[in-house]
MITIGU-953796 format. One line per field, with one value per atom (N, C-alpha, C): residue in one letter; x, y, z; atom name; residue number from 1. Coordinates in steps of 0.05 Angstrom, whole numbers, plus 5000, padded with zeros to 4 digits. Layout:
N
residu c(A,...)
X c(X,...)
Y c(Y,...)
Z c(Z,...)
atome c(CA,...)
num c(NUM,...)
//
This chain:
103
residu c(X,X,X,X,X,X,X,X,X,X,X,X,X,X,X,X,X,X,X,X,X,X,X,X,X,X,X,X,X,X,X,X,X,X,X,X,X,X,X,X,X,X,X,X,X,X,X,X,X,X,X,X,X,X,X,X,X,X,X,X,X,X,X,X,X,X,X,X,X,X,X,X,X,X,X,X,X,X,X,X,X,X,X,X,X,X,X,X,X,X,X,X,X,X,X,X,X,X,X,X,X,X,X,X,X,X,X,X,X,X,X,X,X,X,X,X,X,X,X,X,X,X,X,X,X,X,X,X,X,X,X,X,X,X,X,X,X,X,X,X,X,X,X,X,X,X,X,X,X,X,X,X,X,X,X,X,X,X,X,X,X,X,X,X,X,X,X,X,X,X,X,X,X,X,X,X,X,X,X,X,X,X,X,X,X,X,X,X,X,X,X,X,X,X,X,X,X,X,X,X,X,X,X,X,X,X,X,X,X,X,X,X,X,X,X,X,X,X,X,X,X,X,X,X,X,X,X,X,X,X,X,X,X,X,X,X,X,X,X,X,X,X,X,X,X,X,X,X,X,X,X,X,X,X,X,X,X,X,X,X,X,X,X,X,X,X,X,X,X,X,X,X,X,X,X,X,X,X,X,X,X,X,X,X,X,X,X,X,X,X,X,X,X,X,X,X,X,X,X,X,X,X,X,X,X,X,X,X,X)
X c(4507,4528,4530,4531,4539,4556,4577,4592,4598,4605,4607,4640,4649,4663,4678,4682,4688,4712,4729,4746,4755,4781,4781,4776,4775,4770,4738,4725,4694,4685,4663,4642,4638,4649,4646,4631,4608,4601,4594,4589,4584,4560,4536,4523,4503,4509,4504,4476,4468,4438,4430,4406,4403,4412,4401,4407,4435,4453,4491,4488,4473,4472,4471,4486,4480,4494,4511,4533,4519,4518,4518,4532,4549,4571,4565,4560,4567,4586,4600,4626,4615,4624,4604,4627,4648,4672,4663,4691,4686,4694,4689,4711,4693,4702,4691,4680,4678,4667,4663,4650,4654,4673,4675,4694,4687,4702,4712,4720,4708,4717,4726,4751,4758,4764,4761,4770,4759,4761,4766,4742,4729,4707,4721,4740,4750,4738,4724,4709,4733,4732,4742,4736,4725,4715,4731,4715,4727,4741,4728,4735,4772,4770,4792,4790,4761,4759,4762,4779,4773,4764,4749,4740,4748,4762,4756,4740,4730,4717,4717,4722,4739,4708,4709,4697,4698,4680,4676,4659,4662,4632,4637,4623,4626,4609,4609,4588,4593,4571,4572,4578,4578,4592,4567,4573,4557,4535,4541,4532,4549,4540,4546,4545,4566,4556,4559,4539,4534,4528,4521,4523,4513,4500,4487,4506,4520,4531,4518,4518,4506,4538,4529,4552,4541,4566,4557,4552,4539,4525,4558,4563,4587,4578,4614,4600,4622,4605,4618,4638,4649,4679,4674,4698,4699,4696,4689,4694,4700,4721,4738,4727,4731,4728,4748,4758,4776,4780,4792,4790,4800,4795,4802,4781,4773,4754,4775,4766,4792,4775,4779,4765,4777,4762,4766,4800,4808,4839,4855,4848,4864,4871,4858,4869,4849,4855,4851,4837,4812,4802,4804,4809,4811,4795,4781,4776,4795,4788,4804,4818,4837,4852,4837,4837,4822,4799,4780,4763,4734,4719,4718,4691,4673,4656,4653,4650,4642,4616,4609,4585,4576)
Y c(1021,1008,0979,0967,0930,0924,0904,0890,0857,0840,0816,0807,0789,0782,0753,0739,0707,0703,0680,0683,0641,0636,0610,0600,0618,0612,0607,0625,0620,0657,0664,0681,0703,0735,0748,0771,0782,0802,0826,0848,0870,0894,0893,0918,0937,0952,0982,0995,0991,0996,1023,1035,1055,1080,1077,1109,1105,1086,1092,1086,1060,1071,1036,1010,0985,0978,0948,0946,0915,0898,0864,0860,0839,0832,0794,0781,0747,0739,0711,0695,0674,0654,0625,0616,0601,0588,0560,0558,0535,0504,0505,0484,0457,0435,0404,0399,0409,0406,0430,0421,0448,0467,0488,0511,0541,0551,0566,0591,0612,0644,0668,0671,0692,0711,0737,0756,0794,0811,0838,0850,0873,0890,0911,0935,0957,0984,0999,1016,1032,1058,1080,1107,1119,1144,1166,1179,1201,1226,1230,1243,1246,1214,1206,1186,1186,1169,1136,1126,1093,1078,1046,1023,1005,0984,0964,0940,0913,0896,0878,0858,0828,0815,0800,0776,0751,0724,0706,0686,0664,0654,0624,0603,0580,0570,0547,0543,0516,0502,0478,0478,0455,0448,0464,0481,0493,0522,0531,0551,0573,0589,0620,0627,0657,0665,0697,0697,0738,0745,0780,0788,0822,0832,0866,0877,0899,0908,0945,0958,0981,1003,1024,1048,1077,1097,1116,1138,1147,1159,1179,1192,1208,1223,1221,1244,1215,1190,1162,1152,1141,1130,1099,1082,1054,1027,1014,0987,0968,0956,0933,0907,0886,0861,0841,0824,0803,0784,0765,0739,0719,0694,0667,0644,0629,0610,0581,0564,0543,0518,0499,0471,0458,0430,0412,0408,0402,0386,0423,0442,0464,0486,0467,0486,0519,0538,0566,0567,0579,0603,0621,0646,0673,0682,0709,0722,0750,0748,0759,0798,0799,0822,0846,0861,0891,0899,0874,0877,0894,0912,0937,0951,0963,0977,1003,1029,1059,1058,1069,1076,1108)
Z c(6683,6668,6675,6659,6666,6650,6654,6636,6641,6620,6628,6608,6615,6610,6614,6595,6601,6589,6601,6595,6607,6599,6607,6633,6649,6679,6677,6667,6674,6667,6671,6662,6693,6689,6719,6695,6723,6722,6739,6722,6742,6724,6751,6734,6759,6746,6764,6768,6788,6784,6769,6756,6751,6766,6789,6809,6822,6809,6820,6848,6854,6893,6886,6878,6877,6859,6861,6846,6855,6832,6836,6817,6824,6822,6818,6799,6807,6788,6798,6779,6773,6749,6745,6733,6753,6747,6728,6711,6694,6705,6735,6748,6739,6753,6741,6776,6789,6819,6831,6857,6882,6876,6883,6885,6905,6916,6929,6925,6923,6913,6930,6920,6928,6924,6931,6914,6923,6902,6908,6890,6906,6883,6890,6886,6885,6870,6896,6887,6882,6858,6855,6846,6862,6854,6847,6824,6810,6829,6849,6875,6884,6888,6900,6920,6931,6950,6937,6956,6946,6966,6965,6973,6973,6980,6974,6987,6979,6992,6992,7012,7005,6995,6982,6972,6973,6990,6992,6983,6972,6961,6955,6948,6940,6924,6905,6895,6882,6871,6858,6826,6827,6795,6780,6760,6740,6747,6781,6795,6792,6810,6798,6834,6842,6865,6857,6871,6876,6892,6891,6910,6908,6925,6918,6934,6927,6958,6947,6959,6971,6964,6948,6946,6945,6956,6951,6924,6930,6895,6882,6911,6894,6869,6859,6826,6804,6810,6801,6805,6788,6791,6774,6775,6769,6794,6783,6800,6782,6800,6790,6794,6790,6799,6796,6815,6814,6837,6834,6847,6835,6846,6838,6841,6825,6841,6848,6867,6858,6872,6850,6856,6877,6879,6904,6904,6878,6873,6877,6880,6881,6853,6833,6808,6805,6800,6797,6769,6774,6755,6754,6745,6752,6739,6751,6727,6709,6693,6673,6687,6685,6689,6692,6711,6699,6692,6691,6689,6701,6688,6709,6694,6710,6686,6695,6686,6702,6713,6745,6756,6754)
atome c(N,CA,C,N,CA,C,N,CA,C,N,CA,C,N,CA,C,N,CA,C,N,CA,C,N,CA,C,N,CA,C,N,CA,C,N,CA,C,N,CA,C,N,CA,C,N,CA,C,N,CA,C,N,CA,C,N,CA,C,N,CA,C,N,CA,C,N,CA,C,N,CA,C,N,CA,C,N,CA,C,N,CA,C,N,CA,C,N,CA,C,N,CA,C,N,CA,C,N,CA,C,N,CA,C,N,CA,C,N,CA,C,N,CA,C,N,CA,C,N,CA,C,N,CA,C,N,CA,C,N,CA,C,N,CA,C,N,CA,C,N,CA,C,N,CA,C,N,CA,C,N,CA,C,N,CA,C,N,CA,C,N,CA,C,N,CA,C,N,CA,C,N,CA,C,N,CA,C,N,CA,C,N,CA,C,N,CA,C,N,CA,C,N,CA,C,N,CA,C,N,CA,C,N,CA,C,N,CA,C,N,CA,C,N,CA,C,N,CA,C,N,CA,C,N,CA,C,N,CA,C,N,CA,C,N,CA,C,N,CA,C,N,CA,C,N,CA,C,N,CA,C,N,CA,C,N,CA,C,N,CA,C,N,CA,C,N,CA,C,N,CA,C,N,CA,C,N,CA,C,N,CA,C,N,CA,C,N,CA,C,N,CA,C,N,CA,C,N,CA,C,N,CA,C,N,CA,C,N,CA,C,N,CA,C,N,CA,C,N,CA,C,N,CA,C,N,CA,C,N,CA,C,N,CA,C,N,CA,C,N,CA,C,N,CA,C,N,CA,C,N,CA,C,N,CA,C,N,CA,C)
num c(1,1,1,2,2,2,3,3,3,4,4,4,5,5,5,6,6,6,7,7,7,8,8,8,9,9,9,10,10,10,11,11,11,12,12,12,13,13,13,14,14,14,15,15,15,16,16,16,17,17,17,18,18,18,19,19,19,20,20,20,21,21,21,22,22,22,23,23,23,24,24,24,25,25,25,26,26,26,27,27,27,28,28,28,29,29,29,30,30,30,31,31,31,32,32,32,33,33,33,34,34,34,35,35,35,36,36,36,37,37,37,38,38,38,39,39,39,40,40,40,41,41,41,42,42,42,43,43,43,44,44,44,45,45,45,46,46,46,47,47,47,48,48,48,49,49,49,50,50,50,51,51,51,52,52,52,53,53,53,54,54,54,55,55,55,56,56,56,57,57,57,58,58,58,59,59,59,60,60,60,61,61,61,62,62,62,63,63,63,64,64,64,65,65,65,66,66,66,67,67,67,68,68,68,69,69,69,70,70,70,71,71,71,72,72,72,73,73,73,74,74,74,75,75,75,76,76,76,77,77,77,78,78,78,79,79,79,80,80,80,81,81,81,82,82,82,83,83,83,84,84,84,85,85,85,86,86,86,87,87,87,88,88,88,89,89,89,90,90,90,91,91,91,92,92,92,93,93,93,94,94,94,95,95,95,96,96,96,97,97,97,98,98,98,99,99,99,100,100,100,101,101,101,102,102,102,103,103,103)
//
């Protein structure tokens, strides 16, 4: 499963490797400089078990940051994605609400 989604903050994604065992995740904020990311990948499995995983990253004007992180196969669930990116002067990108795809 992969999904993308853009929004006035900038462009986040998420997609699921074939065998459910790999989740990459990158953001490509719309700032006018450097910026700074922060934010949440919230595993949720159908189970009941949940994850979550802080997120760090930075990047230059017109870059993108990602990231592979490693999950268990389970019997699926969702992952979330969210954060903020925020330029030199402090102003916020976000990415868009809820945004989320099934593994």
């Amino acid at each position: 499963m992969k999904g993308s989604v853009t929004g006035t903050g900038g462009t986040a994604r998420l997609n699921v490797s074939a065998n459910r065992r790999n989740i990459y995740w990158s953001v490509k904020p719309k700032t006018t400089g450097p910026w700074l990311f922060g934010g949440t990948l919230k595993l949720r499995y159908y189970s009941g078990y949940s994850r979550n995983i802080t997120l760090h990253g930075w990047g230059a004007l017109g870059g993108s940051y990602s990231e592979n992180i490693g999950i268990n196969k389970n019997n699926g669930g969702k992952v979330y994605l969210s954060g903020t990116a925020r330029d030199y002067s402090g102003h916020p990108y976000s990415v868009l609400p809820n945004f989320h795809v099934a593994f």
